[in-house]
LUMNU-531674 format. One record per residue: residue number from 1; residue in three letters; chain; x, y, z of N, C-alpha, C in turn. Coordinates in Angstrom, 3 decimals. Layout:
REM LUMNU-531674
num | residuo | cadena | n.X | n.Y | n.Z | ca.X | ca.Y | ca.Z | c.X | c.Y | c.Z
NUM | ALA | A | X | Y | Z | X | Y | Z | X | Y | Z
...
END
This chain:
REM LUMNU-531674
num | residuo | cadena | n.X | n.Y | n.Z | ca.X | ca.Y | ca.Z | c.X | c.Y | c.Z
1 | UNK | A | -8.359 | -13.210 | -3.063 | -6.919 | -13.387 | -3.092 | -6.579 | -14.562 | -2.188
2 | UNK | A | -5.699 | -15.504 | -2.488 | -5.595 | -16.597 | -1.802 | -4.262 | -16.413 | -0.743
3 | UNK | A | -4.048 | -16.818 | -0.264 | -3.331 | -17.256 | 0.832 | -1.550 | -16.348 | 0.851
4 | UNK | A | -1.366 | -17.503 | -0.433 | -0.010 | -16.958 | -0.698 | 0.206 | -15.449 | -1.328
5 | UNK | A | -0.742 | -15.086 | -2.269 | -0.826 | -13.735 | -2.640 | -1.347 | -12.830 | -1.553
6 | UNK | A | -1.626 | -13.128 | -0.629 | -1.761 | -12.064 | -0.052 | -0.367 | -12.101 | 0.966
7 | UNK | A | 0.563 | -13.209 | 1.219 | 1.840 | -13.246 | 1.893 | 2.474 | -12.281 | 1.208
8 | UNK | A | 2.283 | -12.426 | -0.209 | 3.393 | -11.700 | -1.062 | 2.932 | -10.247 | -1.152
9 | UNK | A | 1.456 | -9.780 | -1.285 | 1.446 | -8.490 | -1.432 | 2.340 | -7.829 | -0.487
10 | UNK | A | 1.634 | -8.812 | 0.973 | 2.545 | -7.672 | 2.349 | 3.757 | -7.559 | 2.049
11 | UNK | A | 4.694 | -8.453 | 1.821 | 5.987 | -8.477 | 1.360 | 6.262 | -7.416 | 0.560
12 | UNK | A | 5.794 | -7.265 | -0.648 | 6.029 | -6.188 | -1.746 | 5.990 | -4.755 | -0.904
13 | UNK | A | 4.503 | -4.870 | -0.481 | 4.257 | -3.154 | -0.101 | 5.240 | -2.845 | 1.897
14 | UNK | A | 5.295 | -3.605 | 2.265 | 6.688 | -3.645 | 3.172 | 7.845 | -2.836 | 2.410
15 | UNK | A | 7.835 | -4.175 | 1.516 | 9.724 | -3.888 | 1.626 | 9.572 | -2.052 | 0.818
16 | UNK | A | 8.328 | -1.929 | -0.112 | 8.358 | -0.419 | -0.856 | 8.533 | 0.514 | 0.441
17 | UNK | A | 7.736 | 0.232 | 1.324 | 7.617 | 1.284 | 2.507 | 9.280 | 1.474 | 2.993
18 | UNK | A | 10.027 | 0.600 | 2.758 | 11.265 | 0.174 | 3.097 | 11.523 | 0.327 | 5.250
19 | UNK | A | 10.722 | -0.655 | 5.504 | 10.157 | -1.412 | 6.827 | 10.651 | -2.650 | 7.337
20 | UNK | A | 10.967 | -3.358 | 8.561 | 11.464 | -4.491 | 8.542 | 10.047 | -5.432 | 8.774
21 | UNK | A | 9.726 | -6.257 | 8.836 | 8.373 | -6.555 | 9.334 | 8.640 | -7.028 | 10.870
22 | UNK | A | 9.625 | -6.544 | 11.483 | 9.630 | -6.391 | 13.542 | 9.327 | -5.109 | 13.617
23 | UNK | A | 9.411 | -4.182 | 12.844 | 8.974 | -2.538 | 13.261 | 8.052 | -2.407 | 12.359
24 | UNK | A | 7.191 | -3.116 | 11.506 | 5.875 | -3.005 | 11.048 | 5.168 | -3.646 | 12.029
25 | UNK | A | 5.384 | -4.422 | 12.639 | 4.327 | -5.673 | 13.907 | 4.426 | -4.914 | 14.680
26 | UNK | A | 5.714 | -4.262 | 15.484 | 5.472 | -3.176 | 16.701 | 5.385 | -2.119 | 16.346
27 | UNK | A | 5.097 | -1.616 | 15.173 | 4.302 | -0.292 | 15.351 | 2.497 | -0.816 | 15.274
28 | UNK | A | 2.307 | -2.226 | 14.828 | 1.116 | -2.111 | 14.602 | 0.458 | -2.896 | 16.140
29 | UNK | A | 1.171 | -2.843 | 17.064 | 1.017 | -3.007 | 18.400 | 1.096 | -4.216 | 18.447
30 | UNK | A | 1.519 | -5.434 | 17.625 | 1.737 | -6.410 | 17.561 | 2.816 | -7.059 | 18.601
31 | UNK | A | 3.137 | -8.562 | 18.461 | 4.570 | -8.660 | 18.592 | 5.312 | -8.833 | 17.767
32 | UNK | A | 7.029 | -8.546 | 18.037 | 7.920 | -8.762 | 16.929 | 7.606 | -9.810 | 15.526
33 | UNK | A | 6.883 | -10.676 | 16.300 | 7.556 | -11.945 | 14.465 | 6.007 | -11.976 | 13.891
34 | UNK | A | 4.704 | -10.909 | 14.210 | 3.596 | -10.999 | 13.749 | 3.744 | -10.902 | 12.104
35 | UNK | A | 4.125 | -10.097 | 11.780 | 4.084 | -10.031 | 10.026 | 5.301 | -10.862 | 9.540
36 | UNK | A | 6.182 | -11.122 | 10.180 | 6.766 | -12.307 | 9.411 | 5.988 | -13.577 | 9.791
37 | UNK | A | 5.584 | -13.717 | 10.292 | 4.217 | -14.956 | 10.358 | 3.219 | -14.929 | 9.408
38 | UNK | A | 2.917 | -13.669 | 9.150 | 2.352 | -13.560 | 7.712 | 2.652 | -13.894 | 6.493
39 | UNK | A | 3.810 | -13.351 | 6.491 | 4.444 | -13.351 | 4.967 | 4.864 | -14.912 | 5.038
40 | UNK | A | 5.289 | -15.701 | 5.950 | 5.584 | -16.743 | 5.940 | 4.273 | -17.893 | 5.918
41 | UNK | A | 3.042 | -17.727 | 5.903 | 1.801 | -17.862 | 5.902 | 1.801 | -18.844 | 6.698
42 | UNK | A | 2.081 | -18.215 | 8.153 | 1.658 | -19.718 | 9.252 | 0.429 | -18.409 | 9.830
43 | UNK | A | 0.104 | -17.597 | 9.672 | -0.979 | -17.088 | 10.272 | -1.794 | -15.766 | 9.055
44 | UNK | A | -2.616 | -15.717 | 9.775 | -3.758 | -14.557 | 8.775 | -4.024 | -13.773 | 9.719
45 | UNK | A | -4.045 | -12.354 | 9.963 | -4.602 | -11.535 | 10.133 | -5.866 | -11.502 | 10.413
46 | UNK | A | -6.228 | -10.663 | 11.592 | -8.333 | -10.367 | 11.622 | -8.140 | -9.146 | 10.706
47 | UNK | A | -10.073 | -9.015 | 10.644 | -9.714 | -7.691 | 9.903 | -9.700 | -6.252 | 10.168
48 | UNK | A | -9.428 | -6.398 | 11.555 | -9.628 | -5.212 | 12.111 | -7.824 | -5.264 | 12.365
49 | UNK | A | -7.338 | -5.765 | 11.777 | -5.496 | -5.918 | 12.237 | -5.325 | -5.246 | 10.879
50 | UNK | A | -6.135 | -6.146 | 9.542 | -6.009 | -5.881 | 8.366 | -5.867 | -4.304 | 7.937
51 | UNK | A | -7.202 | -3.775 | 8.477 | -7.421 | -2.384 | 8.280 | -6.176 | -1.485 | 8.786
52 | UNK | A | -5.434 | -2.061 | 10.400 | -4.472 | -0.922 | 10.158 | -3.587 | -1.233 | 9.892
53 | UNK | A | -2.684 | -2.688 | 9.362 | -1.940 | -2.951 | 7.955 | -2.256 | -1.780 | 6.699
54 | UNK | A | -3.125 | -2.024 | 6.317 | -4.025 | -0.985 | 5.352 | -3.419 | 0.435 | 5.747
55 | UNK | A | -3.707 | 1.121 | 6.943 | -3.149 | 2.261 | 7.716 | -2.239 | 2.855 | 8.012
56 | UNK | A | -1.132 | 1.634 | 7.998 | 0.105 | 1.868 | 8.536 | 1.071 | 1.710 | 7.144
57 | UNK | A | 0.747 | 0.914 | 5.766 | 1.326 | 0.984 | 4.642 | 0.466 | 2.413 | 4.404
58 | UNK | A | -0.512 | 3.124 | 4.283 | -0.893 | 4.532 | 3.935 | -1.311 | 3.575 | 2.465
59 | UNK | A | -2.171 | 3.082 | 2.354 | -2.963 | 2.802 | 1.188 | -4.436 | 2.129 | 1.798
60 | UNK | A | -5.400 | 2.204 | 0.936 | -6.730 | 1.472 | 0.877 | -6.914 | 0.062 | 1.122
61 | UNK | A | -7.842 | -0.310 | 1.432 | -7.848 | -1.843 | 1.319 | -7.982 | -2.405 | -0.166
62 | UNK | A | -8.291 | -1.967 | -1.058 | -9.050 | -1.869 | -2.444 | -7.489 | -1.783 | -2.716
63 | UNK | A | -6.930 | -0.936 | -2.900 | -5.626 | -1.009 | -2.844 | -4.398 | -2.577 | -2.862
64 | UNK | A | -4.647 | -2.723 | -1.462 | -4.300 | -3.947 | -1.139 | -4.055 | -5.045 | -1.981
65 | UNK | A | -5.390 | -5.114 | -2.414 | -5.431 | -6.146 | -3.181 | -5.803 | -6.162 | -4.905
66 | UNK | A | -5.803 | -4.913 | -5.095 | -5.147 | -4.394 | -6.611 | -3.653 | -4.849 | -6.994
67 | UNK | A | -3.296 | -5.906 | -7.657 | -1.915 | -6.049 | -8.222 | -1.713 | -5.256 | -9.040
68 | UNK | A | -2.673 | -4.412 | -9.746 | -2.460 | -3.586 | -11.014 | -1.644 | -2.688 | -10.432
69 | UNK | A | -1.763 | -1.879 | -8.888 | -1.526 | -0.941 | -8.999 | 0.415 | -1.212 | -8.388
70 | UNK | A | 1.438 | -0.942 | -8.822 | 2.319 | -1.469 | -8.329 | 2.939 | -0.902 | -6.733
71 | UNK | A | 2.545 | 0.593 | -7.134 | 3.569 | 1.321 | -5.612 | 2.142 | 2.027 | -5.278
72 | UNK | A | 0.657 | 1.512 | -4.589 | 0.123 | 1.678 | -4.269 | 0.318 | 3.376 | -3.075
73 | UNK | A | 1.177 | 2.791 | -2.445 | 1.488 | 4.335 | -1.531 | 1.869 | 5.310 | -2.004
74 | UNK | A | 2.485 | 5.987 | -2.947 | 3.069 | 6.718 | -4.086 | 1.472 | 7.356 | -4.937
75 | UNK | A | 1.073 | 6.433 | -5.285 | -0.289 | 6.937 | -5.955 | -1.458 | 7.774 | -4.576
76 | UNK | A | -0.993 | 7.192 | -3.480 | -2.317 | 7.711 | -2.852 | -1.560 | 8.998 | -2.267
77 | UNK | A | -0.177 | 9.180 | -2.144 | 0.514 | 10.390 | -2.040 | 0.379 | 11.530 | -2.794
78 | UNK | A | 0.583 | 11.026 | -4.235 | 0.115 | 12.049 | -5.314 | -1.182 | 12.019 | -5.470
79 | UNK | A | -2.209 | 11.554 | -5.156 | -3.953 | 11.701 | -5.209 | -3.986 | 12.504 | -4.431
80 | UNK | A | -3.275 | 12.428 | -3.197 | -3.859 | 13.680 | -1.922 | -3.310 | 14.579 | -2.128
81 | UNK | A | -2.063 | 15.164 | -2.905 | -1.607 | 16.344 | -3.176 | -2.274 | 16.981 | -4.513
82 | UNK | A | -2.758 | 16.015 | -5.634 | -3.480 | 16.639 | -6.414 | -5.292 | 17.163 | -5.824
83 | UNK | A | -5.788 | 16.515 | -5.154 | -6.867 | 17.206 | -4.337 | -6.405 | 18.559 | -3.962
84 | UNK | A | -5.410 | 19.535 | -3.816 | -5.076 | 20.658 | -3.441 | -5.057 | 21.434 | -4.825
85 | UNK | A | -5.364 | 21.067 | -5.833 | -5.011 | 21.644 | -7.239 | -6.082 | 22.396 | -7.969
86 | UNK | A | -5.929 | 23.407 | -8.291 | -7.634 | 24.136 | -8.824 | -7.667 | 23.643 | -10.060
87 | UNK | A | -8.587 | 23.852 | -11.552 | -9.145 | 23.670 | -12.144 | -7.514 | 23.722 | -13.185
88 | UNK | A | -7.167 | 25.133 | -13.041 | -6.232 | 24.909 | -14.656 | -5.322 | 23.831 | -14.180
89 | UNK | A | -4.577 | 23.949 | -12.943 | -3.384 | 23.095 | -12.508 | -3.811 | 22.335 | -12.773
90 | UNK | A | -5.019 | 21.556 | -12.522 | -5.736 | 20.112 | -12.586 | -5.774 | 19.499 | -14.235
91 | UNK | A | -5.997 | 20.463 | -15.120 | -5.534 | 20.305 | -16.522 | -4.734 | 20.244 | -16.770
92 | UNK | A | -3.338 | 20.616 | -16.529 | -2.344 | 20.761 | -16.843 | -1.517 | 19.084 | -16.369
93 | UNK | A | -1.757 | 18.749 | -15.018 | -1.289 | 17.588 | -15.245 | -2.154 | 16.368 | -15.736
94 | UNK | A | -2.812 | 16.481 | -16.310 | -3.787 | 16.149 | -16.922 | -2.861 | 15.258 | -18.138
95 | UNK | A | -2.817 | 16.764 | -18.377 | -2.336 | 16.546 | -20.137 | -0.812 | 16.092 | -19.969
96 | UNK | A | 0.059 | 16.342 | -19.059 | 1.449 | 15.800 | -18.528 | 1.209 | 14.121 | -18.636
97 | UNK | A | 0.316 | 13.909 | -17.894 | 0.145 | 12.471 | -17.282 | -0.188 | 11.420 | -18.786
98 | UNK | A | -1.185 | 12.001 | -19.834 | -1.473 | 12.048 | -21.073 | -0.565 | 11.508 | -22.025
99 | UNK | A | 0.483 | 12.870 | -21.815 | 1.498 | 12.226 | -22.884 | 2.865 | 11.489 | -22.310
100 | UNK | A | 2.735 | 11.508 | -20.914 | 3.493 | 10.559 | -20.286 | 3.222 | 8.905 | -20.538
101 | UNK | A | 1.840 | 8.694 | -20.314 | 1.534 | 7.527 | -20.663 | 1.213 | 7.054 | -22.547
102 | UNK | A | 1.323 | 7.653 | -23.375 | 1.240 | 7.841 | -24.692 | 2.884 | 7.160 | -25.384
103 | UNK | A | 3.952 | 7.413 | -24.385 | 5.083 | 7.445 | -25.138 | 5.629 | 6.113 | -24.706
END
């Protein structure tokens, strides 16, 4: 992912988290204008900053940089609540999800 796409992912999955990027930088122990330095691409991230970017949006790194997936945090919300689901429940939205995507 180049430069600018990765300005813009943070941007996207920010603003979904609905976050300013001064209380995404100081929660991520940063200072205030760290992720708008990002998104504005005068700086890059290490990847140990990356990972709890990664942490602090509540998605994967794989994630990250999946454009396919659009509201990345939403999916890994409903993945961890379907891990609680036994066998029929687990069919059942199965077949929901099925003809959800069918129509």
């Amino acid at each position: 992912m180049y430069e600018d796409d990765f300005a813009e992912r943070i941007t996207e999955l920010r603003t979904q988290k609905n976050v300013s990027a001064r209380e995404m930088s100081l929660a991520l122990g940063q200072n205030e204008s760290y992720i708008n330095r990002i998104e504005n691409k005068k700086t890059f991230p290490s990847m140990q900053v990356f990972f709890y970017i990664c942490e602090y949006l509540n998605i994967s790194p794989k994630d990250f940089f999946d454009n396919n997936i659009s509201v990345p945090q939403k999916l890994y919300e409903i993945i961890e609540d379907i891990k609680k689901l036994n066998s029929t429940q687990l069919d059942t939205i199965s077949a929901l999800v099925k003809e959800l995507i069918s129509k």
